[in-house]
C-alpha positions, 0 to 999 in steps of 0.5 A: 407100532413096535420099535427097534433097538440096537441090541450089540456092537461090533467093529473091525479095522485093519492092522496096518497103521498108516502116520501122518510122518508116513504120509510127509514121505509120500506127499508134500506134507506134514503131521502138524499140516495135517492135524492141525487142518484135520485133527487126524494123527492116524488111519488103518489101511487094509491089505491088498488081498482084504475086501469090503466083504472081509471087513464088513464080515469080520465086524458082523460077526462080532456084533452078532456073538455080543447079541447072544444070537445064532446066524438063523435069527437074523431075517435082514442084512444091509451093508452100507458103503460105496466101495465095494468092488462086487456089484452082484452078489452085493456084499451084504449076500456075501456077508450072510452067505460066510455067517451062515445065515440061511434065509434073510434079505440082504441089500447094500446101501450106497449113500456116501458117508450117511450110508449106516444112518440111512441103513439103520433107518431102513431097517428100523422101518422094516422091524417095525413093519414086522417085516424082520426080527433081527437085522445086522446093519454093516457099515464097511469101506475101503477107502484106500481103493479110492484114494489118490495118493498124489492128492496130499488135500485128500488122502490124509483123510482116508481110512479102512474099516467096519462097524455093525449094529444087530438090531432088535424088535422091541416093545419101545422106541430104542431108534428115534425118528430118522432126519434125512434128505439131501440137497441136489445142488451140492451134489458134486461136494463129495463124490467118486470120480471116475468108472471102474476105478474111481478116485475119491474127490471133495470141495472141502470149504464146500463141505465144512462151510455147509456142515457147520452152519447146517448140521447143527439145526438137523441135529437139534431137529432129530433130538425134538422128534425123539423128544430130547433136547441136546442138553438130554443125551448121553453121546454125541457120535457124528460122521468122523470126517474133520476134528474141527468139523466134529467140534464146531457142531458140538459147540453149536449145541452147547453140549454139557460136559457129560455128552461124549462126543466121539473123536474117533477121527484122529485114530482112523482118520475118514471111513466114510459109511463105516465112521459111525457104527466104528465110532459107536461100537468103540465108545461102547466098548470101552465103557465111555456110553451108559447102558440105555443113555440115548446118543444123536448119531448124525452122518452127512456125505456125498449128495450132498446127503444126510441122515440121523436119529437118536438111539439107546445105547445097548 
């Protein structure tokens, strides 16, 4: 069967900066509490007014612009996040409808914080079908809607933004087999609590004690299907919920020093389903990944669930 391949980036945050010093004047806290728990100094925090859509809309359409593509190529959007407000039309509609894109399907993807990994697997699934030409895979959030700001445990992790991939058709293997599952027993570990406002809520040990002694096995599971082993890659971008977090897999697959490991967390703090295309598309952006060099990406969250693969760099 053909394959797919990420042909461009694109990505969006909020200009508002929230510091750790603002958060000690509104919790019990402090920037060395909090950087030294979570590596975070820094998270970007969207206006009132700013949507899911907005965001997810404004990263979509630079990724679509880098691909040199017009809004009618594209036959497939997917918005993952777990944060829209808008139930139906689902953010990926309103996506296509702002872009202009007449004709293509549209759906959202709530899988927690694996949602984009999950979503570009989908996708790459459905190019090679022959199903789609072009898609634009979106991961946006909003997490300051969820957040308790009460909660000093939770909200200094938690930040807005977006991050978008076009993916393309291609004669090779540009997106490696997909790792993904979930484990139903742990489900509670990362969640929304509540209806129609819910309020982000985790069992933090829980998280970091599974992460780090089962993360790094389904991360040397997806280099073997993509016929690499870690020492091979070129970037390593994980889910960016916890520097120690992102560290502790790294050194776990004693990575050479010429892997970038993205460390986007300690600018825009948790983002959730965004973390990962906002991580990629920036390391790309400044030049930090090779063209063509193949990055493990590797997201896990609420399910407890998880999802990766390796692709190429555009």
């Amino acid at each position: 069967m053909p394959g797919s391949r990420i042909t461009a980036l694109g990505h969006y945050q909020p200009s508002r900066v929230l510091t750790n010093d603002d958060l000690a004047g509104m919790v019990d806290t402090s920037d060395e509490w909090i950087r030294r728990r979570t590596g975070i100094a820094t998270r970007r925090i969207a206006a009132e007014t700013e949507s899911v859509a907005d965001m997810a809309t404004a990263a979509a359409a630079k990724a679509l612009a880098a691909a040199g593509l017009a809004p009618s190529d594209i036959d497939l959007v997917t918005v993952a996040t777990c944060t829209a407000v808008d139930r139906c039309p689902s953010t990926a509609a309103q996506v296509a409808g702002r872009l202009g894109i007449p004709s293509a399907v549209a759906y959202d993807l709530n899988n927690g914080c694996a949602g984009f990994c999950t979503a570009l697997a989908t996708a790459d699934h459905s190019l090679r079908a022959g199903a789609a030409r072009h898609a634009l895979v979106i991961g946006a959030e909003k997490m300051s809607d969820v957040t308790d700001w009460t909660d000093r445990s939770t909200c200094v992790l938690l930040g807005d933004g977006a991050g978008a991939a076009v993916v393309s058709a291609a004669g090779h293997e540009g997106i490696g087999p997909v790792v993904w599952g979930s484990d139903p027993t742990r489900a509670d570990a990362v969640r929304l609590v509540g209806d129609w406002r819910p309020r982000f809520a985790q069992e933090g040990q829980t998280v970091f004690r599974w992460v780090t002694t089962e993360l790094p096995a389904l991360a040397r599971e997806a280099c073997r299907r993509a016929g690499l082993a870690p020492s091979d890659l070129a970037g390593l971008v994980t889910h960016q919920a916890n520097l120690r977090i992102i560290e502790s897999v790294a050194r776990q697959l004693d990575l050479p020093d010429h892997v970038v490991v993205a460390q986007d967390v300690v600018d825009s703090g948790n983002t959730s389903a965004a973390s990962v295309p906002l991580a990629l598309a920036k390391l790309t952006e400044r030049g930090e990944l090779p063209s063509g060099g193949p990055v493990l990406l590797m997201a896990f969250g609420g399910g407890m669930s998880w999802a990766g693969q390796v692709v190429t760099c555009p």
